[in-house]
Kinemage of the C-alpha trace (Angstrom):
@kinemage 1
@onewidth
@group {chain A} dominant
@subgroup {mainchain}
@vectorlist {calphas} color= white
{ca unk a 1} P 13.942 2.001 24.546
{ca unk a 2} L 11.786 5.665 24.810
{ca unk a 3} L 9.770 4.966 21.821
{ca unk a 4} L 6.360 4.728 23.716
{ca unk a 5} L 7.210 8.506 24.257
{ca unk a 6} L 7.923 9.721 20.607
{ca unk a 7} L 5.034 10.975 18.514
{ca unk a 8} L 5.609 11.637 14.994
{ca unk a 9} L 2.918 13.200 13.896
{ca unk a 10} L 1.580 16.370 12.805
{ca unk a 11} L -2.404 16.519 11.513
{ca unk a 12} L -4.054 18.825 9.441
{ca unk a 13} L -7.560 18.793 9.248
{ca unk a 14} L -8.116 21.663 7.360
{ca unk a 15} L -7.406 23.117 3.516
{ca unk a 16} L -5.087 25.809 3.297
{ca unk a 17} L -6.498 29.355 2.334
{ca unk a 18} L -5.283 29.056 -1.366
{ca unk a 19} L -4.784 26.086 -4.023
{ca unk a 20} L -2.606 26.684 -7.456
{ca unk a 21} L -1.184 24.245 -9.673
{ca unk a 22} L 2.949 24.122 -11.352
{ca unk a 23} L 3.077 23.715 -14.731
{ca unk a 24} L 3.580 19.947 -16.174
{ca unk a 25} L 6.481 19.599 -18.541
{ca unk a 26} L 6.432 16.754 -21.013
{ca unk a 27} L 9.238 15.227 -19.349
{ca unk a 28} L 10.354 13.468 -15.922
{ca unk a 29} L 13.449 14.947 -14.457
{ca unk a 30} L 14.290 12.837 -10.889
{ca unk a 31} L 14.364 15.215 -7.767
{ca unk a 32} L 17.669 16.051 -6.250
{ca unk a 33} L 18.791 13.955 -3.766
{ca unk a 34} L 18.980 17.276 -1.240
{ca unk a 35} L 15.118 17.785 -2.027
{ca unk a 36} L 14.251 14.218 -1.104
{ca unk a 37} L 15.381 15.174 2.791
{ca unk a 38} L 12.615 17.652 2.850
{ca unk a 39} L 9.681 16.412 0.754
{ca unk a 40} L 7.019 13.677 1.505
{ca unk a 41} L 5.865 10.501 0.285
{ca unk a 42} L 2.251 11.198 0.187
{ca unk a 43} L 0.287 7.581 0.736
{ca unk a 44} L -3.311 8.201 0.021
{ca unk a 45} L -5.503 5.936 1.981
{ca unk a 46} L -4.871 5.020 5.435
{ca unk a 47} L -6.247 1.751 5.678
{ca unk a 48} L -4.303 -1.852 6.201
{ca unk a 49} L -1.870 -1.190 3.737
{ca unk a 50} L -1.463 2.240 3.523
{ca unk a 51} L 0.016 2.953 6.992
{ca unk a 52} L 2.280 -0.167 6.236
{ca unk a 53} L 3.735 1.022 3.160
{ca unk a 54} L 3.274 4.696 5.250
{ca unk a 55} L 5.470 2.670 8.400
{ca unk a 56} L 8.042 1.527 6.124
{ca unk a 57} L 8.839 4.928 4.207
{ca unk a 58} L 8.745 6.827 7.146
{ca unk a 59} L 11.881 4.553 8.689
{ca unk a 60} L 14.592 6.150 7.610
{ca unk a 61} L 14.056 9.377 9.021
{ca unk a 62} L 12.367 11.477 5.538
{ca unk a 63} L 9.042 12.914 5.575
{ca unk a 64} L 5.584 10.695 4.806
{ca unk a 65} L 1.909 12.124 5.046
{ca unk a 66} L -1.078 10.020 5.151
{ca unk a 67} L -4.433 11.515 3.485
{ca unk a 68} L -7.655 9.719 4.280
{ca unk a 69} L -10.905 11.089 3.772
{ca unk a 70} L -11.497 9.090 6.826
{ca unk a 71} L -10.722 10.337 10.551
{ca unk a 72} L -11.118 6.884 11.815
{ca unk a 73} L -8.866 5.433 9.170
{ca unk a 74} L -6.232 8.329 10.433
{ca unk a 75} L -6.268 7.747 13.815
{ca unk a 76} L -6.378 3.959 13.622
{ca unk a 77} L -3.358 4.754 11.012
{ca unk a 78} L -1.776 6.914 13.976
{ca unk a 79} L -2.225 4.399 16.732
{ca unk a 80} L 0.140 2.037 14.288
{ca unk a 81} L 2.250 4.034 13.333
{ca unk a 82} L 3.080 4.870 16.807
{ca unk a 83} L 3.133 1.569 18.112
{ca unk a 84} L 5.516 0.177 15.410
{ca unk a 85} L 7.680 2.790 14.005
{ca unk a 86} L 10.342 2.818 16.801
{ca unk a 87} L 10.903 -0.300 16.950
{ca unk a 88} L 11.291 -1.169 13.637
{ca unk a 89} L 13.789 1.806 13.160
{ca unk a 90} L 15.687 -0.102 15.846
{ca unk a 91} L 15.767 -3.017 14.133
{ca unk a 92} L 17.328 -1.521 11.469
{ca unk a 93} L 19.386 1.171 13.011
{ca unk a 94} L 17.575 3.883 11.517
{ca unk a 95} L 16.012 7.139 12.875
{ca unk a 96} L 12.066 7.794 12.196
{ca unk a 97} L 11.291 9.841 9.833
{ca unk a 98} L 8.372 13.160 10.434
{ca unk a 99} L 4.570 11.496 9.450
{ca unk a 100} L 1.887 13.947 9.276
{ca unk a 101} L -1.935 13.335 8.243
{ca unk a 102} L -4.633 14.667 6.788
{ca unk a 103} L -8.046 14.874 5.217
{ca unk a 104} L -8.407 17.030 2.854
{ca unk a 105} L -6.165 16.372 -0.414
{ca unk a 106} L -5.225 19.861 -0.968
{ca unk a 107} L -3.225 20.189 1.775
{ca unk a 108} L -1.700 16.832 1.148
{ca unk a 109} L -0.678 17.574 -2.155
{ca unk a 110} L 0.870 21.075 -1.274
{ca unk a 111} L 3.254 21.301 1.644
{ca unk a 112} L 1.870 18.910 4.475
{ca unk a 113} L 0.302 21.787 5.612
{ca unk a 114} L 2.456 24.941 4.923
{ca unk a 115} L 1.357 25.922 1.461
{ca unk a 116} L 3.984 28.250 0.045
{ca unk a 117} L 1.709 30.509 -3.331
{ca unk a 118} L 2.527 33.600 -4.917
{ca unk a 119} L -0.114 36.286 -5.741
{ca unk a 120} L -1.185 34.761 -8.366
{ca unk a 121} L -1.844 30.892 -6.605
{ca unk a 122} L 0.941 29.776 -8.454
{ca unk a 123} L 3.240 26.931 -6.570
{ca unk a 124} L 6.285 28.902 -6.103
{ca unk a 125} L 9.693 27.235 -5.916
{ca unk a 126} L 9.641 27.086 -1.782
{ca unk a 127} L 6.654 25.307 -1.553
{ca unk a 128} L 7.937 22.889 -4.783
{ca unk a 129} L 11.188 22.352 -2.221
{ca unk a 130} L 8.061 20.783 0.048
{ca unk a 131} L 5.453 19.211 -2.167
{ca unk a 132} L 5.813 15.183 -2.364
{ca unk a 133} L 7.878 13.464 -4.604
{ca unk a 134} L 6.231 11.020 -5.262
{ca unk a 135} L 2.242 9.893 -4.560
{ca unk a 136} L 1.378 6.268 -3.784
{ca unk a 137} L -2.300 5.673 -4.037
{ca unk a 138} L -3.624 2.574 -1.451
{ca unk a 139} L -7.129 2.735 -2.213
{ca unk a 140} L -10.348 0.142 -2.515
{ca unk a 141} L -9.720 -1.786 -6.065
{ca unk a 142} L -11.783 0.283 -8.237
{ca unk a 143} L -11.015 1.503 -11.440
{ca unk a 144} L -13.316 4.458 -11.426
{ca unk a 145} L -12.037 5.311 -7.884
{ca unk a 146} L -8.326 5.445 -8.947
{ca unk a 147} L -8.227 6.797 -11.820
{ca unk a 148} L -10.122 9.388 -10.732
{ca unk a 149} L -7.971 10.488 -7.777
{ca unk a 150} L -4.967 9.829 -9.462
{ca unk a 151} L -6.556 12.658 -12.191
{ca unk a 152} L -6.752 14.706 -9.398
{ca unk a 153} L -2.848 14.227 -7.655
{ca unk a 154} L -1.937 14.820 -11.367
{ca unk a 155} L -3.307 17.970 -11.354
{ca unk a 156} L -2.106 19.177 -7.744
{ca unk a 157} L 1.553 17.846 -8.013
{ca unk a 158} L 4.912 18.860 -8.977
{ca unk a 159} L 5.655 17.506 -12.599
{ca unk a 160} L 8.792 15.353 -10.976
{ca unk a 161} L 6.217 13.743 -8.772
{ca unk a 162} L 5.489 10.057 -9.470
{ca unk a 163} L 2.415 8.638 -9.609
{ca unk a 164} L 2.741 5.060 -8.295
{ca unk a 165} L -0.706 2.652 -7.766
{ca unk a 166} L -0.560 -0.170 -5.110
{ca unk a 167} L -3.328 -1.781 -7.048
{ca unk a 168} L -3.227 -5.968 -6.103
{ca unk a 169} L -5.112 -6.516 -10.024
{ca unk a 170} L -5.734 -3.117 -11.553
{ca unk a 171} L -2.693 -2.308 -14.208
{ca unk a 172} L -1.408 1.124 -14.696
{ca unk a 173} L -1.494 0.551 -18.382
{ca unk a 174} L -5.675 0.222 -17.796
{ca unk a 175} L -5.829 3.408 -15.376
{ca unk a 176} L -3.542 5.102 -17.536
{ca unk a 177} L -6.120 3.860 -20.790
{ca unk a 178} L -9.654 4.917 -18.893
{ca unk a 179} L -8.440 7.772 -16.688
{ca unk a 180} L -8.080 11.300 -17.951
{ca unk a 181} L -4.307 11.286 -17.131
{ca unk a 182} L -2.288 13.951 -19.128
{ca unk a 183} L 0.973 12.425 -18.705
{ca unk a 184} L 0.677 8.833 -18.291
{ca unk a 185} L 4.410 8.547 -18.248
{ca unk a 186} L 4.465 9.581 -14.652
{ca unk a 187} L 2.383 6.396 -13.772
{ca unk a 188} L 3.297 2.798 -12.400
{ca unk a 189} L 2.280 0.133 -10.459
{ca unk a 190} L 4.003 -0.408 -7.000
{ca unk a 191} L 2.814 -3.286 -6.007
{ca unk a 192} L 3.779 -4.037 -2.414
{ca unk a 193} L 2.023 -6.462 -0.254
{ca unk a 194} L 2.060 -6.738 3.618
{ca unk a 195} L 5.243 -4.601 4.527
{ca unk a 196} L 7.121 -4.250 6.843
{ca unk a 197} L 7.119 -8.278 7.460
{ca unk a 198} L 7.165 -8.663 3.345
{ca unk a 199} L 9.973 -6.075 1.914
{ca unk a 200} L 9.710 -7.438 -1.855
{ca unk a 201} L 7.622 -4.463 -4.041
{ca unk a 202} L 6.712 -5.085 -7.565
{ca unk a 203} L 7.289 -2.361 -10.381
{ca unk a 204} L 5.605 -2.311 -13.328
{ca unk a 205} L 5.216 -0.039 -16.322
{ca unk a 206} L 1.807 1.783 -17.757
{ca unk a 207} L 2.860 1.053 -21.274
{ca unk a 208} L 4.884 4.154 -21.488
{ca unk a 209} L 6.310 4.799 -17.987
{ca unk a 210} L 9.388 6.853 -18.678
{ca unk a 211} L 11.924 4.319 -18.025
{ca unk a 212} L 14.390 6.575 -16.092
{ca unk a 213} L 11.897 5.914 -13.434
{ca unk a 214} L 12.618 2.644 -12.795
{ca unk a 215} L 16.037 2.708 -11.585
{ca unk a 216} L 15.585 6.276 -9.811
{ca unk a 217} L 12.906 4.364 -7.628
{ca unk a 218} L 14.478 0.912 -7.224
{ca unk a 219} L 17.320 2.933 -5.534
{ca unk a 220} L 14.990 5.214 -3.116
{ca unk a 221} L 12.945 1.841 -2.154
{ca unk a 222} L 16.466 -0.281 -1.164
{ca unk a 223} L 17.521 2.814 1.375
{ca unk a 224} L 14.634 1.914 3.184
{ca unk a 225} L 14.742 -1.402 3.036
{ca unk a 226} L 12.473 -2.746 0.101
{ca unk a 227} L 13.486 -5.335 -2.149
{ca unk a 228} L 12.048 -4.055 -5.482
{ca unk a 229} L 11.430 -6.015 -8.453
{ca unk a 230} L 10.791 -4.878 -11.844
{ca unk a 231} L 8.464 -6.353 -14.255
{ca unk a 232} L 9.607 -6.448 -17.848
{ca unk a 233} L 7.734 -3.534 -20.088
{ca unk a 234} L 6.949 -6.232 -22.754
{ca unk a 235} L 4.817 -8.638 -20.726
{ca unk a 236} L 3.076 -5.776 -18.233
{ca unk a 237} L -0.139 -6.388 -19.767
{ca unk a 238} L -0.247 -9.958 -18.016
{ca unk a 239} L 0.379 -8.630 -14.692
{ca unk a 240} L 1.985 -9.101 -10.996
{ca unk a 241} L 4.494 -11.984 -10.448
{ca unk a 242} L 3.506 -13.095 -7.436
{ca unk a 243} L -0.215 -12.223 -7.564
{ca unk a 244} L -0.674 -14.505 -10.284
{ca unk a 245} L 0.921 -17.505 -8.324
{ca unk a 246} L -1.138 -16.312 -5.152
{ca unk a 247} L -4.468 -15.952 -6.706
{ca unk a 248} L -4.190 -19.576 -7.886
{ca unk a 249} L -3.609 -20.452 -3.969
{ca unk a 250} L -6.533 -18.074 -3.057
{ca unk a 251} L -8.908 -19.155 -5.676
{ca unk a 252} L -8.691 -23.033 -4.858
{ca unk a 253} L -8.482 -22.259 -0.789
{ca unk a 254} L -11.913 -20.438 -1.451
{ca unk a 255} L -13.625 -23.484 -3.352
{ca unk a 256} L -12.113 -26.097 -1.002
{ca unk a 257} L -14.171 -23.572 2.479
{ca unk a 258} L -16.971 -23.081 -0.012
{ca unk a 259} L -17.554 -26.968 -0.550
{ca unk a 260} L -17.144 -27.485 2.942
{ca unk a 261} L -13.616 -30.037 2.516
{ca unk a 262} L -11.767 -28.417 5.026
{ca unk a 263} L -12.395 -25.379 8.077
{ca unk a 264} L -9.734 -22.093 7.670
{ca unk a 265} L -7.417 -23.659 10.671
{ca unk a 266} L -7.116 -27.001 8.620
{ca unk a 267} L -6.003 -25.462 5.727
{ca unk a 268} L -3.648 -22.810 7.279
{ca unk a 269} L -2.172 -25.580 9.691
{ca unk a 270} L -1.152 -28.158 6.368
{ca unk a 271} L -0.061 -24.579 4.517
{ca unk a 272} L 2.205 -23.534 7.077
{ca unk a 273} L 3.304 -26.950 7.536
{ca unk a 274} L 4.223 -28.279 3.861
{ca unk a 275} L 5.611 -24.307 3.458
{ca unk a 276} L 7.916 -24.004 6.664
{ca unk a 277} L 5.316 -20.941 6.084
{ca unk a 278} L 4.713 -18.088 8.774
{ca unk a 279} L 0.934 -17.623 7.999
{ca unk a 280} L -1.593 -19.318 5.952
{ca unk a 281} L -3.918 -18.351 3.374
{ca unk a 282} L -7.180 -17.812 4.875
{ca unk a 283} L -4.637 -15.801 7.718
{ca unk a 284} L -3.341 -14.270 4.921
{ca unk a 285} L -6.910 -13.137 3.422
{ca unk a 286} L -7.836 -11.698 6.799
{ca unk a 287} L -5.023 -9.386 6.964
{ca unk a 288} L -5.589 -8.321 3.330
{ca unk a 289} L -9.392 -7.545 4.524
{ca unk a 290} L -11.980 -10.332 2.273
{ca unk a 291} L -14.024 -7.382 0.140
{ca unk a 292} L -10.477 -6.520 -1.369
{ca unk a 293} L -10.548 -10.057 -1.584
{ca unk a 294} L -13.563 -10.172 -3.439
{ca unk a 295} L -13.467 -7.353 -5.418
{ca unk a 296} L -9.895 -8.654 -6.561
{ca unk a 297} L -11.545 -12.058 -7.710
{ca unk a 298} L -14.192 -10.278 -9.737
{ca unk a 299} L -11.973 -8.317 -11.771
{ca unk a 300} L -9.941 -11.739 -12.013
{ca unk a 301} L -13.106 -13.119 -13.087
{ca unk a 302} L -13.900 -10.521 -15.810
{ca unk a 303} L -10.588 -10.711 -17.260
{ca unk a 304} L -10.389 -14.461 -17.829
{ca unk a 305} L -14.079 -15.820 -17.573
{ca unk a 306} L -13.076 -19.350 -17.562
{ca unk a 307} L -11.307 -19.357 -14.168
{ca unk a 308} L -14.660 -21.037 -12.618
{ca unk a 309} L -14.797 -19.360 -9.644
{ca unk a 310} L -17.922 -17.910 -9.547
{ca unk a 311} L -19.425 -20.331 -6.717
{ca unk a 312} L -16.743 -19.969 -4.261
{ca unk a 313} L -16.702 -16.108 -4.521
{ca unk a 314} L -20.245 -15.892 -4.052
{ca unk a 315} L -19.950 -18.062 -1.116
{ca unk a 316} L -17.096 -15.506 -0.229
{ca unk a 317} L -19.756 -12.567 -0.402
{ca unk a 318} L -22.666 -14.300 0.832
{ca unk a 319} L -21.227 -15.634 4.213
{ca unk a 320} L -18.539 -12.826 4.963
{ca unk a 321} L -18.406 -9.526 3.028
{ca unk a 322} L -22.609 -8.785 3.010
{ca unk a 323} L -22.437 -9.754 6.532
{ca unk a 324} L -19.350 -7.439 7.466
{ca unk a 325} L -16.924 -9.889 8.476
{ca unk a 326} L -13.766 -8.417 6.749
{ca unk a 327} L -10.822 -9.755 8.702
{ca unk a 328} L -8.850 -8.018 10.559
{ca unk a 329} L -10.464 -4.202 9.184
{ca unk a 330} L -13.723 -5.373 10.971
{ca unk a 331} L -12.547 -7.975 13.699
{ca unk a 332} L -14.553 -11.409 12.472
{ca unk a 333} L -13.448 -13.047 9.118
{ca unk a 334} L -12.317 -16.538 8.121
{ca unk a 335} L -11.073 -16.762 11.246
{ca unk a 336} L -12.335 -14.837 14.666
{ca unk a 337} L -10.824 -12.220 16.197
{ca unk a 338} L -10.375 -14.656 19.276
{ca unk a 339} L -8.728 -17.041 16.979
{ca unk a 340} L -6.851 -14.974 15.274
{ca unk a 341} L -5.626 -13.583 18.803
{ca unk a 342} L -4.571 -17.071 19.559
{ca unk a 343} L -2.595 -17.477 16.386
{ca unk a 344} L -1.043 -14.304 16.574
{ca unk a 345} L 0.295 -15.805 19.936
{ca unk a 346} L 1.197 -18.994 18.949
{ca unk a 347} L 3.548 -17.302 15.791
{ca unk a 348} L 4.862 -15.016 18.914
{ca unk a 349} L 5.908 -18.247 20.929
{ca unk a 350} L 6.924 -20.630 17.504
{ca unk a 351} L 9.448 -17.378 17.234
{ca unk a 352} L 10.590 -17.561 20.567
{ca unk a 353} L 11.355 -20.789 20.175
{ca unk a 354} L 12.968 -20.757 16.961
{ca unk a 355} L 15.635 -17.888 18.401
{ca unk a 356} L 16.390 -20.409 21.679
{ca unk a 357} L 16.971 -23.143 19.843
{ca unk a 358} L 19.421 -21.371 17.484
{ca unk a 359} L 20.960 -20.056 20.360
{ca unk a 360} L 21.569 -23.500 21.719
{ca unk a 361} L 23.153 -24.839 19.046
């Protein structure tokens, strides 16, 4: 398979020479499905997660761009983009889709590139054809961080465009509450977690999400190949699903390293054992990168006081994130790179394995 061969990817380092903003309206109206051939899904923040959800929207052959303030998050996002996309779109039959990068949010927020402005700086209706449809903001768990660029894509998008947060523990209904957003009912949470290996995304409102978004977006995530799951309206305020179930797991596998009871492969080895699971926890946290990790379990911590974990997460901060060992973002973590090297080899071969004896039978 040529795939080593096809490069996707257009980057634009630079603004364009003018900037306007469209008019909001007071209500969302879903894009056609002709426009959705044509314009991106802008993912801002090219880190971990953002060129995985990036990967996975870009696999069935519509436009993504990536905007990092970053150039080393960009390229690093390029190099895995390149080295995954084909194949996955052979997995699944599909064609790859255009990706193109950036660093400076204007031009992300216009045409990838080709703004499209009247004499005035108005958006005109050629460049609207082109702006992203919807925005999907991948960026460090702060509330002050998000809200404030999600203020700003507001401001610089279409009024169709949705505003979706990938926030593991932030809720739309609090960025929507501290942030200056004018129309809140743009916003949601889409909450997806280590794609393309885990398809399931979780939805959930702001409060006041118009609710025609829900099932416009549920059908645009199944065509490429997430699994999206809605959280009801009336219990939003309690948050995620899954990351309630997981932070449980997290929390105790933190206290049980900080007290010394077990080492990271003990606890990974039972997990995946007593699970039939792929990866571990403290894999898991590696992958995730352990300041989100930490800055996760603080706002945890501030929301519900009594959790108790205030002396494994400062062993969390003392030992690893003050001392830069982030997982896989920085190469050391609760595991080494070397040993995560080996266990990334040993999944390869348990795989291999699996997929003979299957055959064999």
């Amino acid at each position: 398979m040529a795939t080593a061969q096809y490069s996707p990817f257009t980057t634009s380092p630079r603004p364009p020479d003018a900037a306007g903003h469209e008019s909001h309206h007071s209500k969302w109206r879903p894009p056609s499905d002709e426009s959705l051939d044509q314009r991106p899904v802008l993912v801002v923040g090219a880190g971990n997660i953002g060129r995985r959800v990036a990967l996975v929207w870009a696999s069935n052959g519509r436009p993504v761009t990536i905007y990092d303030i970053s150039p080393d998050a960009l390229h690093s996002a390029v190099e895995y983009i390149t080295d995954n996309l084909g194949s996955f779109c052979a997995q699944r039959g599909t064609h790859p889709g255009h990706v193109s990068t950036t660093a400076d949010l204007r031009t992300a927020t216009s045409t990838s590139g080709r703004p499209d402005r009247d004499s005035s700086g108005a958006v005109t209706a050629q460049e609207h054809t082109r702006a992203p449809w919807m925005a999907i903001e991948c960026l460090p768990e702060s509330l002050p961080l998000k809200t404030s660029v999600l203020a700003l894509l507001e401001r610089s998008l279409p009024a169709d465009c949705i505003l979706a947060s990938n926030s593991s523990s932030l809720t739309a209904a609090e960025m929507a509450a501290e942030g200056p957003l004018a129309f809140p009912h743009r916003l949601l949470n889409t909450h997806y977690f280590i794609p393309p290996r885990n398809r399931m995304v979780e939805l959930m409102s702001s409060g006041v999400t118009q609710a025609a978004i829900f099932p416009f977006l549920a059908g645009q995530m199944r065509r490429v190949g997430f699994v999206p799951v809605v959280v009801p309206r009336d219990i939003q305020s309690r948050g995620f699903v899954f990351n309630r179930i997981w932070a449980a797991c997290k929390r105790e596998t933190l206290a049980v390293l900080a007290e010394g009871v077990a080492r990271p492969a003990d606890v990974d080895a039972l997990f995946r054992d007593f699970f039939h699971a792929e990866k571990g926890p403290c894999e898991r946290m590696d992958e995730v990168g352990l300041d989100t990790v930490a800055r996760v379990e603080q706002h945890d911590l501030e929301r519900r006081p009594g959790l108790g974990s205030e002396p494994a997460l400062a062993w969390l901060r003392t030992n690893y994130v003050e001392r830069g060992k982030l997982g896989e973002k920085s190469g050391d973590g609760l595991f080494t790179a070397d040993e995560r090297d080996q266990l990334k080899e040993k999944h390869h071969l348990e795989k291999y394995k699996d997929v003979e004896e299957t055959s064999g039978a």
